[in-house]
C-alpha positions, -999 to +999 in steps of 0.1 A: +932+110-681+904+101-663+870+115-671+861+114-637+883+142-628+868+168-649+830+161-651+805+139-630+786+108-648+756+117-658+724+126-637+705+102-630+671+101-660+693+117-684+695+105-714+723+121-725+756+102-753+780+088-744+816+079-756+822+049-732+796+030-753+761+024-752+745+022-722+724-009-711+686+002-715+692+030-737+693+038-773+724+038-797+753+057-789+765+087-812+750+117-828+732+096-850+710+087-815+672+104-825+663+121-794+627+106-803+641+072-796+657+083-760+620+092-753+607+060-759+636+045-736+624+026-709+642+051-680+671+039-661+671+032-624+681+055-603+716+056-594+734+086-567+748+114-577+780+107-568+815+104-586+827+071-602+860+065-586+856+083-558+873+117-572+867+149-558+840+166-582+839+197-563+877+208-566+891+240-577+885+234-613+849+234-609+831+194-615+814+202-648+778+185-646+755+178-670+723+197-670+699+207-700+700+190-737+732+181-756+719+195-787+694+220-795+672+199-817+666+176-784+640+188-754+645+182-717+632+152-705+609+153-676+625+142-646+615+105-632+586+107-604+612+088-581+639+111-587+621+143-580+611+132-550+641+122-542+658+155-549+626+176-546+631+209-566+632+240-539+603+260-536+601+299-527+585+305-495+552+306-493+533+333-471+528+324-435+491+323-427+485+353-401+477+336-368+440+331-359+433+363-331+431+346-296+398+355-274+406+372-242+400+345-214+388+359-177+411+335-165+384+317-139+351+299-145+330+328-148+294+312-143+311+292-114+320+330-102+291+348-106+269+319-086+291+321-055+295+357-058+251+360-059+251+335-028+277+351-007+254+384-013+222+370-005+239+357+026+256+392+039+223+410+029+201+389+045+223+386+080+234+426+075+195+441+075+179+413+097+201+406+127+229+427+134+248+401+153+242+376+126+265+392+105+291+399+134+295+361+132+294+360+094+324+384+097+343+364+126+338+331+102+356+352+075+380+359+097+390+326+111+384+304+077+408+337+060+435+330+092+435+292+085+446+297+047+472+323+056+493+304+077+484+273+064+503+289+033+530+301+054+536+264+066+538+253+031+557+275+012+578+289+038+583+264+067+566+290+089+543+279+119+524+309+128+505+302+158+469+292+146+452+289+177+459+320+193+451+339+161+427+321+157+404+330+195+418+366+191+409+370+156+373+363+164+370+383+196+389+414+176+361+412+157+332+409+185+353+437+210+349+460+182+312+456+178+309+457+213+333+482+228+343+504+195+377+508+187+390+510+221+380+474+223+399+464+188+432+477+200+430+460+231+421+428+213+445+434+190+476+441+216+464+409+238+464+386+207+496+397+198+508+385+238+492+354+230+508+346+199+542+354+215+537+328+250+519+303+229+552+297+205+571+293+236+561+259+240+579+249+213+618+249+205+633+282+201+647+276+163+626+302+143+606+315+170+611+347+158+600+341+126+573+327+137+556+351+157+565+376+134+541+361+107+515+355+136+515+389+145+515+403+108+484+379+105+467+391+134+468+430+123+460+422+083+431+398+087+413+403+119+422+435+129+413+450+093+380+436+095+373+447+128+366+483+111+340+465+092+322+457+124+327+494+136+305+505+106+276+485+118+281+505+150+264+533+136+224+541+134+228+536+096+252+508+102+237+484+076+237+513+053+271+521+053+287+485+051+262+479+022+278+511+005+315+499+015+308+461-001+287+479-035+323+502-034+346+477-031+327+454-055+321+477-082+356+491-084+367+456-091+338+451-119+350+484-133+385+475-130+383+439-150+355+447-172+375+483-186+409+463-181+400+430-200+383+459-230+408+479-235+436+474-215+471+474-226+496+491-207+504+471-173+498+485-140+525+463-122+534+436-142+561+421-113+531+422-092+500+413-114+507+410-152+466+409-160+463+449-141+464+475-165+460+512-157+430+512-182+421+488-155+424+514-129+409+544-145+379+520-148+378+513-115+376+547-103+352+557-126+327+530-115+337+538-082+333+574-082+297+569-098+287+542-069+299+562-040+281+598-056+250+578-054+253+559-024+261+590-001+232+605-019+208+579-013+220+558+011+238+579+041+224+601+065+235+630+059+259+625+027+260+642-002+271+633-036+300+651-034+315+633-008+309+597-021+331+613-053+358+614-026+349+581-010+344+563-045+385+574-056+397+563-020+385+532-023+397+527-058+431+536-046+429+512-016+415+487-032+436+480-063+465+486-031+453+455-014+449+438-043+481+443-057+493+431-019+478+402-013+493+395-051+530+405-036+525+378-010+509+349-036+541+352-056+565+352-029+542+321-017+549+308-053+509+304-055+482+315-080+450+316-049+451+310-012+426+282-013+400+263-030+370+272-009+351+293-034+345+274-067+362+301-097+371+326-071+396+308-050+397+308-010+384+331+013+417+354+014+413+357-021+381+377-016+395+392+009+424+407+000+404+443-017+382+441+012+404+442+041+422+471+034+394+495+023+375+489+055+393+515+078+395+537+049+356+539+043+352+541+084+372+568+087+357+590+061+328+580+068+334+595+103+344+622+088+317+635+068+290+622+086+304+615+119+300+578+142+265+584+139 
C-alpha cells in the first residue's frame, strides 16, 4: 500500500525517522537516532508541503501529518527562519489604534475672509455716512456684478440665456427709482424691466424663449428688486442708521450662526440643502441677533426701543438663514459650490448676497412699522 495515501511526508525542518531509509543530510535512521545528533544536522532545504505522488491528502480518512516530536525524550525543533516566513504562524488581532480626532475646518480661507469682509465695510461705511448717493451706486454695482454671475450660471449649467442687458439697465435704475421716487418708483422699474426682458428675447429664435425670460424675470425680482428696499432705508432721516443696523443684523446672525454651529453643532438643519447648517446653528443665530437688534433700536433708531429690535433681531434670523438656505437650493441644482470667484475665501458677489437680499424688505417693513418712513 502506499504510504502516501494515509499520511503526508514530512514537514519541511523536521527531523523526524524514517522507514524508507536515511535521508540525505540527516542522521541515522531508526530509534537508535540521538535526537542530540538531529540537532546538530545541518537542516534540509525547504521542500512544499505537498503529497508525493500526487494523492489526495485531504480525503475522508483524514491525511495524518506529522506535527510535534516522535518520542518524548526528543524536543521540538525550532522552525527554519525561511520556513516561517514562508508559512508565517497566525497572529491574533491586534487592537486598532483609535483614529486621530479630525479639527473642524471652516471650510474657506478664513484670514483671506476676514480681509475682504473689513474692506467691503470700510467701503459701505465710508460711502453710507459721507455721501448718500455714493452708496446708491455702491448698491447698483452690487446689483449688476450679482446679475452677471446669476445668469452667467444659468448659461452654464443650464443652457439658459437670460437676457443680461435688459436686467442689467433695469437692475440699476430699480435701484436709483427707489431712492428717488420710493417704492412707487421700484414697482414701476420693476414691471418695465420685466417688459424689457420679454421684447429683448424676441430677437432671437423662439426655442426656449420661455424659459428664458422666465429666469430673467426671476432675476430681475430676486436681485435688483430685493435690494431696492435697501435703498428705501436710506430714504429715511436716520437712513444711514438704519441700513447700518440691517448690515450689523444680517452680519451678526451669520457670525452667531457659524461660530455656535461649527461649536456645538450636531443635528442638521437641512442637510439636502446645506449639510454644514445645524439648528445649534440657528439658535445661535437668533440669539446674536436678538442681542444686536435690542441694542441697535436702543441706540441707534429714532425712536426704537429695545423691545422692538428683540422682534427685528428673530425676523432677521428667520429670513436670513431662509435666503441662505435658498440661494443654497439654487447652487446645487446649478451643481456648484459659489457663484463666482470675485471675493477671495468668500466666493462671488451672490454669495454675499444671498442673506442680504432677502432680509432687506423684511427690516424696511418693520422698520416702518415701529418707527414709521421717518
Amino acid at each position: 500500500m502506499n504510504d502516501s495515501s494515509w499520511g503526508a511526508p514530512p514537514q519541511a525542518g523536521y527531523w523526524a525517522p524514517t522507514d524508507q531509509g536515511p535521508v540525505p543530510g540527516a542522521g541515522p535512521a531508526g530509534p537508535a537516532y540521538d535526537a542530540h545528533d538531529a540537532q546538530q544536522t545541518r537542516p534540509m532545504p525547504i521542500v512544499p508541503d505537498v503529497a508525493a505522488h500526487g494523492g489526495d491528502q485531504d480525503d475522508d480518512r483524514g491525511a495524518a501529518r506529522l506535527s510535534g516530536p516522535l518520542f518524548r525524550d526528543e524536543t521540538p525543533q525550532a522552525p527554519h527562519p525561511r520556513a516561517a516566513s514562508q508559512n508565517p504562524e497566525p497572529m491574533p488581532d491586534a487592537p486598532k489604534p483609535a483614529p486621530a480626532p479630525q479639527k473642524k475646518s471652516a471650510g474657506r480661507d478664513l484670514g483671506a475672509a476676514i480681509g475682504v469682509g473689513v474692506g467691503l465695510g470700510v467701503v459701505i461705511v465710508a460711502s453710507l455716512f459721507i455721501v448718500k448717493a455714493v452708496f446708491v451706486g455702491v448698491i447698483a454695482v452690487a446689483v449688476v456684478v450679482g446679475l452677471w454671475e446669476l445668469t452667467k450660471r444659468l448659461e452654464e449649467r443650464k443652457e439658459v440665456r437670460a437676457p443680461l442687458v435688459p436686467l442689467v439697465v433695469g437692475g440699476a435704475a430699480m435701484v436709483v427709482a427707489g431712492y428717488m421716487r420710493g417704492a412707487e418708483g421700484a414697482w414701476t422699474a420693476m414691471a418695465l424691466t420685466a417688459l424689457a426682458v420679454l421684447v429683448w428675447r424676441m430677437t432671437e429664435p423662439p426655442d426656449g424663449y420661455l424659459r428664458d425670460v422666465t429666469a430673467g424675470v426671476f432675476a430681475a425680482f430676486y436681485v435688483p428688486f430685493l435690494a431696492t428696499f435697501v435703498a428705501l432705508l436710506l430714504t429715511a432721516q436716520d437712513g444711514p442708521q438704519r441700513v447700518l443696523t440691517f448690515l450689523l443684523l444680517t452680519v451678526v446672525s451669520d457670525t452667531g450662526a457659524y461660530a455656535v454651529g461649527w461649536r456645538f453643532g450636531t443635528h442638521k438643519l437641512a442637510p439636502r440643502i446645506s449639510p454644514g447648517k445645524t439648528r445649534e446653528g440657528l439658535i445661535g443665530a437668533v440669539a446674536f441677533a436678538m442681542v444686536a437688534g435690542a441694542l441697535c433700536m436702543q441706540f441707534l433708531i429714532d425712536g426704537g426701543s429695545w423691545w422692538q429690535g428683540l422682534v427685528l433681531g428673530l425676523a432677521v434670523a428667520a429670513s436670513a438663514t431662509l435666503g441662505d438656505l435658498g440661494e443654497s437650493m439654487i447652487k446645487r441644482d446649478l451643481g456648484i459650490k459659489d457663484m463666482g470667484t470675485l471675493l477671495p475665501g468668500h466666493g462671488g458677489i451672490m454669495d454675499r448676497l444671498d442673506s442680504l437680499l432677502p432680509t432687506a424688505p423684511v427690516v424696511w417693513l418693520l422698520m416702518v412699522l415701529f418707527v414709521g418712513t421717518g
